[in-house]
N, C-alpha and C positions, 0 to 999 in steps of 0.2 A: 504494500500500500504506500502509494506516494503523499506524501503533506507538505505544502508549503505554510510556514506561519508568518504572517507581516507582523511586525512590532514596530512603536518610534512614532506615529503618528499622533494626533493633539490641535488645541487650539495654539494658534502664534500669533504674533501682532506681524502687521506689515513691515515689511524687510529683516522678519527674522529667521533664522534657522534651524530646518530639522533634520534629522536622518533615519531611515529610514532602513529597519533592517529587516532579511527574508533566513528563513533555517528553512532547509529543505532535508526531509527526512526518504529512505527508503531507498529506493532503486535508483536515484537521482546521480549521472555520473557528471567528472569535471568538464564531460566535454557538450555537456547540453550547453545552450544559449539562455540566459539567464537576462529576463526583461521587467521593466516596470512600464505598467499602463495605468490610466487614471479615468476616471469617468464622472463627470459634474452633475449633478440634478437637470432632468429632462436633455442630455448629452450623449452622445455614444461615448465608448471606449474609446481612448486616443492613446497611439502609443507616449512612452515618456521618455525612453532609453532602452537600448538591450547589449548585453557584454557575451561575447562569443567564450570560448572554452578558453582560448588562445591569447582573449584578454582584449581583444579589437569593438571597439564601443561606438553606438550609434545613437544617436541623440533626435529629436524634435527641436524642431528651428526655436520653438518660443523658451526650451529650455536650455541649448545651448549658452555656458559662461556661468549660469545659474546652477545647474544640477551638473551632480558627478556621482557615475555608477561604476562602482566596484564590487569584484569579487574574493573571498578567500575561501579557495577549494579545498581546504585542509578542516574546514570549520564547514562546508556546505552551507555556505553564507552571501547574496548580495547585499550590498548595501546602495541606497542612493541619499546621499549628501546634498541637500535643498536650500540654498542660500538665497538673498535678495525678494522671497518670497512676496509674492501677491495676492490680491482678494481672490482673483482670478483666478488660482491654482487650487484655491479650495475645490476636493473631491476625495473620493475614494481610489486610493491607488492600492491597485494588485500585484501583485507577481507572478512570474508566469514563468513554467523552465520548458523547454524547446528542444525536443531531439535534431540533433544536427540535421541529418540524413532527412528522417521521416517528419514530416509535416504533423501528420494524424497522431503525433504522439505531445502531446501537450498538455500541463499541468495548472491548475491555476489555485492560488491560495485566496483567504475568504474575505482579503481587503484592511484596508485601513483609514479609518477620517483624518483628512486633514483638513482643520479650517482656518482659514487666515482674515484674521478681524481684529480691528481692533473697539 
């Protein structure tokens, strides 16, 4: 049985900082793709970031400079580091880990609020 768990999420004031961390339990190996998505009230899903096995990170335009996603494969751990924050980024962000190869093999954990207000 695969688990991802988000933790690190919360209320913040504008322009501050949270991080954002994912444990991935079970069959989960260092080479999946390891992503954060976020989804706003009446929003779809948008991706945020996702970090390859190999460490190669791809971002969303609005979070580029702002957000930084890292992983530690030794701990089956992402993290994404959330700076400069705005109202705007309030949602529910997921994690999601990603078999290289196969598409159809995708995991997703059950979220976390972030809300940015002051």
């Amino acid at each position: 049985q695969v688990q991802l768990v988000e933790s690190g999420g919360g209320l913040v004031q504008p322009g501050g900082s949270l991080r954002l961390s994912c444990v991935a339990s079970g069959r989960i190996f260092s080479s999946y793709t390891m992503g954060w998505y976020r989804q706003a009230p009446g929003k779809e899903r948008e991706l945020v970031a996702t970090i390859t096995g190999g460490g190669s990170t791809n971002y969303a335009d609005s979070m580029k400079g702002r957000f930084t996603i890292s992983r530690d494969n030794a701990k089956n751990t992402v993290y994404l580091q959330m700076n400069s924050l705005k109202p705007e980024d309030t949602a529910v962000y997921s994690c999601n880990a990603q078999h290289p190869s196969f598409t159809a093999i995708t995991y997703w954990g059950q979220g976390t609020q972030v809300t940015v207000s002051s």
